[in-house]
C-alpha positions in Angstrom: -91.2 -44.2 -90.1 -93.7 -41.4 -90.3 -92.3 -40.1 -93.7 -94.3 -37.9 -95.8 -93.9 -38.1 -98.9 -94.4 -42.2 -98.9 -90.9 -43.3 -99.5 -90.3 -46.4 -102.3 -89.3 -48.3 -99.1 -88.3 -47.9 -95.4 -87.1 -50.8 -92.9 -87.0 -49.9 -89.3 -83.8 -51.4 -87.3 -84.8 -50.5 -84.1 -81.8 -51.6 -82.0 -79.7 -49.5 -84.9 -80.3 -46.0 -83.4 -78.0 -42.9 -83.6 -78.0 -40.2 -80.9 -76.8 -36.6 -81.5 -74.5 -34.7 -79.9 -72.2 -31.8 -79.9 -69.6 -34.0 -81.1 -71.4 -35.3 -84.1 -70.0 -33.8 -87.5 -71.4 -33.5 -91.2 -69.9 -33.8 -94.1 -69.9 -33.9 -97.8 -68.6 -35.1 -101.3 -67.3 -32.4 -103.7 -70.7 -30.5 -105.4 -72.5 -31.3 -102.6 -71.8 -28.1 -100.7 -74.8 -26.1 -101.2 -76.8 -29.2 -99.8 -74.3 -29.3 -96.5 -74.6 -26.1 -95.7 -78.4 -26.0 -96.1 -79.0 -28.8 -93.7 -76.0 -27.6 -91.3 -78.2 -23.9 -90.8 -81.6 -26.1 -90.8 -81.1 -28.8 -88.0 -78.0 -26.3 -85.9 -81.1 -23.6 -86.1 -83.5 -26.3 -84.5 -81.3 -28.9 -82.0 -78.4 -26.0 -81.4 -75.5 -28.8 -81.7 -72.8 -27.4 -84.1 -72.6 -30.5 -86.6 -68.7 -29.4 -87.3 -67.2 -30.4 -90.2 -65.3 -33.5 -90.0 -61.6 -33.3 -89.6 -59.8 -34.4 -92.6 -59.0 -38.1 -93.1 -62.1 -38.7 -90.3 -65.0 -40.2 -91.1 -68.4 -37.7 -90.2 -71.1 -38.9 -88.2 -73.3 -37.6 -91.0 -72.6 -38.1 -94.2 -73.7 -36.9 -97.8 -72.2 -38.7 -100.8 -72.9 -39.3 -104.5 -73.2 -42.0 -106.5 -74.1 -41.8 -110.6 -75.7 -45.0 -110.6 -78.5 -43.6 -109.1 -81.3 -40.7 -110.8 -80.6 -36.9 -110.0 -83.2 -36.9 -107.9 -82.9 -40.4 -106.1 -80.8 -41.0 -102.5 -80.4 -43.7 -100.1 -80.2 -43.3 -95.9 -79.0 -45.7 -94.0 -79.0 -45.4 -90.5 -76.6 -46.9 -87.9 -75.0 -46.7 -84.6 -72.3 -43.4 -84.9 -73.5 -42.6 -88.7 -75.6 -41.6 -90.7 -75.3 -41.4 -94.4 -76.6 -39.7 -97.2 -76.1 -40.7 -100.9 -78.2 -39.4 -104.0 -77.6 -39.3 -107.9 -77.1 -35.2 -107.3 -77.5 -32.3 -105.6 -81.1 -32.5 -105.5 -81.4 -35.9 -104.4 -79.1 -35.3 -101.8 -81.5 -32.0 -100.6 -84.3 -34.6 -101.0 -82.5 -37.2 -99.0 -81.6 -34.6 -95.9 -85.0 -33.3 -95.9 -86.1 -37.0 -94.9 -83.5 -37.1 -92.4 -84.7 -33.9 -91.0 -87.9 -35.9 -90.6 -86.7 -38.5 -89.2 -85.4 -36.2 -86.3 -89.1 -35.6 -85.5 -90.8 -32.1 -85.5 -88.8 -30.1 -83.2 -86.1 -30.1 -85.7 -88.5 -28.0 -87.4 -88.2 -24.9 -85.1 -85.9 -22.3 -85.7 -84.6 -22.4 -82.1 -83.7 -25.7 -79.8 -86.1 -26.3 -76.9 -83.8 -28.5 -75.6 -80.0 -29.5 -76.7 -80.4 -33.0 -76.0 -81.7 -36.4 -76.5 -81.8 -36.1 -80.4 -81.9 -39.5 -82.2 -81.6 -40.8 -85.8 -83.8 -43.8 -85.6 -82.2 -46.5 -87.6 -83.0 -48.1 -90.9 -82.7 -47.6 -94.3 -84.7 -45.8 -96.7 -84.4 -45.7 -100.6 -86.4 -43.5 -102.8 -86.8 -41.3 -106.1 -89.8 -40.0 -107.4 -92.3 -40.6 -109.9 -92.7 -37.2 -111.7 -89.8 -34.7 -112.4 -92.5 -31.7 -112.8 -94.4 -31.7 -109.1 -95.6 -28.3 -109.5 -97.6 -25.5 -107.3 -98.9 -22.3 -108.9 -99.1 -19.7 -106.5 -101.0 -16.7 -107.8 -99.5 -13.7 -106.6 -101.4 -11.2 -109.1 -105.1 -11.4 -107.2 -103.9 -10.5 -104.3 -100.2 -9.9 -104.2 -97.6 -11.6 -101.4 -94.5 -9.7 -100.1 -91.4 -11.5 -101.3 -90.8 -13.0 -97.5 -93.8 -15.2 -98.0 -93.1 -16.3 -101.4 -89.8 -17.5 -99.7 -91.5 -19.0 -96.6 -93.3 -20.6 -99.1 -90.8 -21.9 -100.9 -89.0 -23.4 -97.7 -92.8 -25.3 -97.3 -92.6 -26.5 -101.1 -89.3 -27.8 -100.0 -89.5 -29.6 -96.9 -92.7 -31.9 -99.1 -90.1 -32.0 -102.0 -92.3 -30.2 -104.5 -89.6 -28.7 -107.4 -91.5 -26.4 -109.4 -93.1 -22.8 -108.5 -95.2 -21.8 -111.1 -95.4 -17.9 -110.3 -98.7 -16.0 -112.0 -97.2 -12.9 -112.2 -99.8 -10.3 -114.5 -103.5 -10.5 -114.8 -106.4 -8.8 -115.2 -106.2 -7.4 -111.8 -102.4 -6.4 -111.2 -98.8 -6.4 -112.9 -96.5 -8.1 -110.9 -93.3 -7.7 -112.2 -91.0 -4.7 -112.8 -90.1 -4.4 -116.3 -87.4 -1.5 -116.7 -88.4 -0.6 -120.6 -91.8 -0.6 -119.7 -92.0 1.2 -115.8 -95.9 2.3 -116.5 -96.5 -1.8 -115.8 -96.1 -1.5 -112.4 -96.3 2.2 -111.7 -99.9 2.5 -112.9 -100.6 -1.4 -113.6 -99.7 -2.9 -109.7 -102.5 -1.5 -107.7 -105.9 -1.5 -108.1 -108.6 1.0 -106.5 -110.7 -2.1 -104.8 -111.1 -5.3 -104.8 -114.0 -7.6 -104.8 -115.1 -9.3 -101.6 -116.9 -12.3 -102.2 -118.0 -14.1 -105.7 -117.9 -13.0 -109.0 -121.4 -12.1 -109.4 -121.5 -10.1 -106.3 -121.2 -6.5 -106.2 -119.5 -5.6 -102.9 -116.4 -3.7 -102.9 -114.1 -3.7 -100.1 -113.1 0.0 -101.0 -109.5 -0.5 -100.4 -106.4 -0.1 -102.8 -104.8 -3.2 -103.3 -101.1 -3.7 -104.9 -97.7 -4.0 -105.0 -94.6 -5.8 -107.2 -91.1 -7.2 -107.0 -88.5 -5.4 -108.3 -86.6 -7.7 -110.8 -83.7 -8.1 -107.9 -86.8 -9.1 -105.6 -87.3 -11.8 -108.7 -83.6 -12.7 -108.9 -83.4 -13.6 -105.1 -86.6 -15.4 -105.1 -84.6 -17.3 -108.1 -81.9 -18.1 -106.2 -83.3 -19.0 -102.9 -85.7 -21.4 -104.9 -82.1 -22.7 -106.6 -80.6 -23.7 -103.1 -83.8 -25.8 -102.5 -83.7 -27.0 -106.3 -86.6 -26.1 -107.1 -87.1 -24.1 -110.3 -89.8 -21.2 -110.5 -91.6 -20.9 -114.0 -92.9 -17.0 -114.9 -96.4 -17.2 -116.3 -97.0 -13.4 -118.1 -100.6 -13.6 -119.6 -101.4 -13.5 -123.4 -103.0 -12.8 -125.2 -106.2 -12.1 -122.5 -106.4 -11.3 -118.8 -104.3 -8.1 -119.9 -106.5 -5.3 -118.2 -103.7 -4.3 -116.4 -101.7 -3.9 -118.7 -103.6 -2.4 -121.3 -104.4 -0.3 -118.4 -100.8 1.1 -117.8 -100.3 1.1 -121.7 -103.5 2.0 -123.8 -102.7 1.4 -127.3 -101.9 -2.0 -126.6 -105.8 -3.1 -126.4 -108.7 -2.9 -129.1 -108.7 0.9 -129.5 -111.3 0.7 -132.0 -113.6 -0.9 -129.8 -112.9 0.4 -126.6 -111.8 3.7 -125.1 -109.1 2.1 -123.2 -107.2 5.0 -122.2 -110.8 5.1 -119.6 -109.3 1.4 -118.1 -108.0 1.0 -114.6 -106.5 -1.9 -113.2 -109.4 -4.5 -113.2 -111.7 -4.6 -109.3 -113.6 -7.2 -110.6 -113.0 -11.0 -110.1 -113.3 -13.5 -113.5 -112.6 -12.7 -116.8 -111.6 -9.4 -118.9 -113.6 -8.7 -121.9 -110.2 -6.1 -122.2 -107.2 -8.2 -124.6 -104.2 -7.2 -126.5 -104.4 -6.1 -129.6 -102.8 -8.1 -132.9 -100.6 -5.5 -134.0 -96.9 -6.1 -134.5 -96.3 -2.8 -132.4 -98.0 -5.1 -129.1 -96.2 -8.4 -130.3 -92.8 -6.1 -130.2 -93.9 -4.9 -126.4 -94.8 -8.3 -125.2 -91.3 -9.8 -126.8 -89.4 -6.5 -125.0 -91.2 -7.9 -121.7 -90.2 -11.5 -122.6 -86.8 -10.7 -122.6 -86.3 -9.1 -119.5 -88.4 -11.9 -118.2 -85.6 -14.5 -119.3 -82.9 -12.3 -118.2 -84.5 -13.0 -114.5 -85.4 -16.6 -115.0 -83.4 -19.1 -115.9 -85.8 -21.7 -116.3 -86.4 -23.7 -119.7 -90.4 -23.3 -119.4 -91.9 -20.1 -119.3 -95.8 -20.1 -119.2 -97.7 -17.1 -121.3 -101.2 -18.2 -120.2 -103.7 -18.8 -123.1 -106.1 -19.3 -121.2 -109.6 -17.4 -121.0 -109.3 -15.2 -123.9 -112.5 -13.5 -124.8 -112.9 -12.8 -128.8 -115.8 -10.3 -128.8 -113.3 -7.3 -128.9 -111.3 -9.1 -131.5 -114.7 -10.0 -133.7 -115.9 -6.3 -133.6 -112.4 -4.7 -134.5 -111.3 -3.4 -137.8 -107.7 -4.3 -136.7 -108.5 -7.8 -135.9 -110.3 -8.8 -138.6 -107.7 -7.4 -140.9 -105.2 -9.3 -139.4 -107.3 -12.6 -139.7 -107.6 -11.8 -143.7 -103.9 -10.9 -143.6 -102.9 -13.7 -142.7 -105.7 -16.4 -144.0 -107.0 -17.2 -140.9 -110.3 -18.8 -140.4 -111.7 -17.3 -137.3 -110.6 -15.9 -133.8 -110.0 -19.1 -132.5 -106.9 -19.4 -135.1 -106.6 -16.0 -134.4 -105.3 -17.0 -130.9 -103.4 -20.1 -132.3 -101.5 -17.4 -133.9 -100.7 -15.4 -131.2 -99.8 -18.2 -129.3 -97.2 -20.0 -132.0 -95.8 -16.5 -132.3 -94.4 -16.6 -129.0 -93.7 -20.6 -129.0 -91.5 -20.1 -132.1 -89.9 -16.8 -130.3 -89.4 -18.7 -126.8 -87.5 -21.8 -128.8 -85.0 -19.2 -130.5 -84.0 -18.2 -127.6 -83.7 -21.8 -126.1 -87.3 -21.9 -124.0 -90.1 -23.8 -124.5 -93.0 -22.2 -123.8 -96.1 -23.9 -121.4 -99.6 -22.6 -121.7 -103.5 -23.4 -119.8 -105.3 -26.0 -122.7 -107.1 -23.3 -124.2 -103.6 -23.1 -126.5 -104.9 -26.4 -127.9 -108.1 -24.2 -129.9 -107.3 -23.3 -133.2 -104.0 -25.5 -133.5 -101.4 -26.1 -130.8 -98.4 -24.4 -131.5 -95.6 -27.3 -132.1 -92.9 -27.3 -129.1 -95.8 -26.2 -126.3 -96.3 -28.0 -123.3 -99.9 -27.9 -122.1 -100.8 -27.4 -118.3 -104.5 -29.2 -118.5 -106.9 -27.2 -116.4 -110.2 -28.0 -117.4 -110.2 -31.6 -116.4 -107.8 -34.0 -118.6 -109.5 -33.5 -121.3 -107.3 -31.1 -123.1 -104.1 -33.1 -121.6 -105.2 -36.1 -123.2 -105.3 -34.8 -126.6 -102.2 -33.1 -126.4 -100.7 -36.0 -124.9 -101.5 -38.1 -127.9 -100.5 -35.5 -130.0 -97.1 -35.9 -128.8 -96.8 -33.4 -126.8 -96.0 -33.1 -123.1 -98.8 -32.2 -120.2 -98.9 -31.1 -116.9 -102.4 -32.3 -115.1 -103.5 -29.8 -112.9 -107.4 -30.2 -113.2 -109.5 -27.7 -111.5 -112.0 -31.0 -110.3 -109.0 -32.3 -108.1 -106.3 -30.0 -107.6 -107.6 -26.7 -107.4 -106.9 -25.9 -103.5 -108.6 -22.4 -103.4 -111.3 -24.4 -103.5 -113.2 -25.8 -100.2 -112.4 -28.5 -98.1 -115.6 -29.2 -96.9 -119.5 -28.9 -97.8 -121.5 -26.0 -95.3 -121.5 -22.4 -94.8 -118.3 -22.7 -92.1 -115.6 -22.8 -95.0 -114.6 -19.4 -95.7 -115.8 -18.3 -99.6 -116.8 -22.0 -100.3 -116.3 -21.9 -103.4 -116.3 -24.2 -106.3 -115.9 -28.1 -105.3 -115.3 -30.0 -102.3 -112.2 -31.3 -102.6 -111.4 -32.9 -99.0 -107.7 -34.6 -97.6 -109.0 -37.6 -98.8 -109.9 -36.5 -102.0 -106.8 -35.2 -103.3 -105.1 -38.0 -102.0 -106.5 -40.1 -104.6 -106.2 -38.1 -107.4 -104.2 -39.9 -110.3 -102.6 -37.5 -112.8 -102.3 -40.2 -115.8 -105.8 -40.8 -116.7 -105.9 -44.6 -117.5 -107.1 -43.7 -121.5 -103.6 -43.0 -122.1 -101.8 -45.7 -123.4 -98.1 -46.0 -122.7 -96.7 -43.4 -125.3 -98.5 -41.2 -124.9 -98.4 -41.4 -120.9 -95.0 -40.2 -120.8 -96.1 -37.3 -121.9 -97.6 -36.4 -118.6 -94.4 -34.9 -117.4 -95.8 -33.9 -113.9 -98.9 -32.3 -112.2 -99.5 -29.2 -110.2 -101.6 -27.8 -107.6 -103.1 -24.7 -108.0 -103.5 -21.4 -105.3 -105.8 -18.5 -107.5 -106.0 -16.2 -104.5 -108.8 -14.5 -105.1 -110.1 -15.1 -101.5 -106.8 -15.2 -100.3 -105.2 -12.2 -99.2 -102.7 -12.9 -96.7 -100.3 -15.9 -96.0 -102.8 -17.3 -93.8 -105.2 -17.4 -95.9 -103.3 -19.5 -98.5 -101.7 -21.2 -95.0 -105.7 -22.4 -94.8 -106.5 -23.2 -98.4 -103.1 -25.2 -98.8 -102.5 -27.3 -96.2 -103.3 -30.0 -95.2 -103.8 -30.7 -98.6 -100.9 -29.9 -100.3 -99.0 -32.3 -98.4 -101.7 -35.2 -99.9 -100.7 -33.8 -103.7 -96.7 -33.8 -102.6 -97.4 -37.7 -102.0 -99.3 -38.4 -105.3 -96.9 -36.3 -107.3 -93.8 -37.7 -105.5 -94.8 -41.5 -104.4 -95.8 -44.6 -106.6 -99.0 -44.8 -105.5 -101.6 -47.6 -106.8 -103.0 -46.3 -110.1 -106.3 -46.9 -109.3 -106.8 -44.2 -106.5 -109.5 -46.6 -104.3 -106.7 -48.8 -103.6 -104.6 -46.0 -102.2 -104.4 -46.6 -98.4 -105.8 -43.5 -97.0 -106.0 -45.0 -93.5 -102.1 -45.2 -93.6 -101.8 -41.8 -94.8 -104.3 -40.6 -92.3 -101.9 -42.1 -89.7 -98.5 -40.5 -91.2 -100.6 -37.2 -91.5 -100.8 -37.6 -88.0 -97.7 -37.1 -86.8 -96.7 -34.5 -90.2 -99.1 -32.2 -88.9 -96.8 -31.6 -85.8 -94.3 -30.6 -88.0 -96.5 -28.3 -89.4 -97.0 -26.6 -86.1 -93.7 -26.5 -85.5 -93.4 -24.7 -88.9 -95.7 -22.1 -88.0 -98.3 -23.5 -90.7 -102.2 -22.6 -90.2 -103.4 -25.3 -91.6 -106.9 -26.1 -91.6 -107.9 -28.7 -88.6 -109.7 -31.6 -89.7 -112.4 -30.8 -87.0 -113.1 -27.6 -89.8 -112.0 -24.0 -90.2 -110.4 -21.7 -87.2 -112.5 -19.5 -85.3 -110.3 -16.7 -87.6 -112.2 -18.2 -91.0 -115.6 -18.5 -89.9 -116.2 -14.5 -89.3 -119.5 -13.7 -91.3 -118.2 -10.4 -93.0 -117.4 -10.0 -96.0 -115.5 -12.5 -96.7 -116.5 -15.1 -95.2 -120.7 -16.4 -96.4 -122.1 -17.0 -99.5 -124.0 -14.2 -101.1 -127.1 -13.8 -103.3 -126.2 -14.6 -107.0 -123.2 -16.7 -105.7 -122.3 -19.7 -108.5 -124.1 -23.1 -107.2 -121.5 -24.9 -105.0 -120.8 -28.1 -106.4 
């Protein structure tokens, strides 16, 4: 069984096979609705047999059941002659469950329309499986460059099918405002487009000399929500503070360092990297980020909500009257607890309202506010302190699971930027570093790969930069891989890979070919060579 992720354990009966046909039914236990229906559209779409609904008193040929002995997110298939049944902890163990079956179909059940109506077989077996983090995360950036809502759902459905849970969607930066916010309509009527962008790396100078924008209306949000619900997984707003606020401070002047900077001159960043432009300390910006907040909650449901921290420049905040006031105010040391400050405000305000608030390791400067969960960016350095400060940590580190970055060494990758990180080596990325003793390793809560679409303008592009790869993180975040990455076997996965990647085609993924980049990504304009002044590649 060619499963990806790596199941806990799979037995092949071979002589235990179940055909499909237009007589085969699907049905489900009470609160397992949703989950029926979901598979019912996705393999009827693809095979173009009806799977009925059992008649009452009659058992189905498919099945999906509960049973609380097992985790939320666990399930058991077993596989036999006439049936085929499903049984999780919950609802999302059950979706989990029927995505594996829709593997096990093979990759025409991926297709939206049936090439042929018969010979469709459930091999037989059993598998049984739960995963090993309950935060397996993707940030997808839509504020570089933003994506119209259908991708962010196609995207979702990908997320999905590899059992990933958690959509961490950067909404604001420096270069656009990605969110409506009704009190506040300047955010995305001046703040969501840009003049240009940058084409190529941050010390470059070329311009592409075309407006860039857009934004998602807060119904756009709520669907995105609830389409993200159905596949149980849970998207987590990131709204920057207290830097990376050009755009804002660009829509709304007074909330940046007005006695530093004539920021009424500000556009909407064009630049890539960071801002020298940040909020203000004054309670009248506290009072506009908290009116922003709560419309944000009102839209997302989720118990995390992520405000950045990350990349905060303090020379505005050094040379400002205001600032420095605010540090004597308040018997602050420097800028550093400055930030701390900031940053507890909001923690404190998130936990009244029944959030907890999740910020880059940056938070950690100064003193980490107490509730905040730290997504550790910069290697695991900051998410082993916080971890043994008590606190919980999602591992993302730029070294491993940054897939904006290139796949291979060479001039053929398209902006090949920052490090190589192949198939192979995010397949052996371990998110609990092995300093961590046992307390303080369950306070790694997850990981999470990351998509900063700076050089990624289109869904193809993040197609490219994505995948394969992100099905290698699905397996580490999901599967209970050897701890010690070389005794992963990447041969195996190799092989599995194999035979996944034809469900990728069948998806309509552009993934990028292990023979290297399409003929599409190698084009030498701008886009696509290093420049002079480029960062070393590493």
């Amino acid at each position: 069984m060619d499963l990806i992720p790596a199941p806990l354990s799979s037995v092949r009966l071979a002589d235990q096979d179940f055909p499909l046909d237009q007589d085969t039914t699907l049905a489900s236990a009470p609160g397992l609705e949703s989950v029926e229906q979901w598979l019912r559209t996705a393999l009827t779409g693809a095979t173009g047999l009806a799977l009925r609904p059992a008649p009452a008193g009659s058992p189905a040929g498919i099945e999906l059941d509960l049973d609380d002995s097992l985790d939320a997110e666990a399930y058991r298939i077993s596989v036999r002659p006439g049936r085929a049944r499903v049984t999780a902890g919950g609802p999302a163990g059950a979706l989990w469950g029927a995505q594996t079956l829709r593997q096990l179909l093979g990759p025409d059940a991926y297709r939206r329309a049936p090439l042929r109506r018969t010979g469709w077989v459930l091999p037989g077996g059993d598998v049984e499986d739960s995963p090993r983090f309950g935060w397996r995360g993707v940030l997808l950036d839509v504020s570089r460059h933003f994506l119209p809502k259908s991708d962010v759902l196609r995207f979702l459905d990908l997320m999905a099918v590899h059992k990933l849970n958690v959509l961490h969607l950067h909404l604001t930066d420096d270069q656009g405002w990605r969110i409506e916010i009704k009190r506040h309509p300047r955010l995305t009527e001046a703040g969501s487009w840009r003049e240009r962008s940058m084409t190529g790396y941050r010390a470059g100078e070329r311009r592409d000399d075309r407006p860039h924008g857009g934004f998602y209306t807060q119904d756009d949000l709520r669907e995105i929500v609830a389409f993200a619900a159905q596949r149980h997984i849970t998207v987590v707003p990131e709204i920057e503070l207290p830097g990376h606020a050009q755009a804002a401070v660009a829509a709304y002047p007074e909330l940046g360092n007005t006695d530093v900077v004539d920021t009424a001159a500000l556009g909407v960043w064009t630049d890539w990297g960071v801002s020298p432009n940040v909020f203000n300390v004054s309670d009248g910006t506290l009072r506009f980020l908290e009116e922003v907040l709560e419309e944000v909650l009102e839209i997302f449901p989720s118990e995390y909500v992520h405000i950045g921290g990350d990349e905060c420049p303090k020379e505005q905040w050094r040379a400002s009257a205001a600032a420095q006031a605010r540090i004597k105010e308040l018997g602050l040391a420097d800028e550093d607890e400055l930030q701390s400050w900031f940053v507890r405000h909001f923690d404190g305000w998130l936990a009244e309202r029944g959030r907890r608030l999740v910020g880059w390791d940056e938070i950690l400067e100064g003193g980490l506010a107490p509730r905040a969960t730290v997504s550790s960016w910069r290697g695991y350095g900051g998410g082993v302190a916080a971890a043994k400060a008590g606190h919980d940590v999602v591992m993302c580190p730029e070294q491993h699971v940054y897939l904006d970055h290139r796949q291979a060494p060479g001039d053929d990758e398209p902006i090949p930027v920052g490090w190589v990180r192949s198939l192979e080596d995010v397949y052996r990325f371990e998110p609990v570093p092995a300093e961590l003793d046992e307390d303080a390793a369950r306070h790694v809560i997850g990981t999470q790969a990351n998509l900063w679409t700076e050089f990624m303008d289109s869904a193809r592009d993040i197609d490219y930069r994505a995948f394969p790869r992100l099905a290698a993180f699905a397996e580490v975040a999901w599967s209970r891989l050897p701890a010690d990455p070389a005794a992963r076997d990447y041969a195996g996965f190799e092989r599995r890979m194999t035979a996944h990647l034809a469900r990728l085609d069948a998806l309509g993924v552009e993934y990028r070919p292990a023979a290297g980049p399409h003929p599409w990504q190698r084009w030498p304009g701008v886009m696509g060579r290093p420049i002079e002044g480029a960062p070393p590649q590493v």
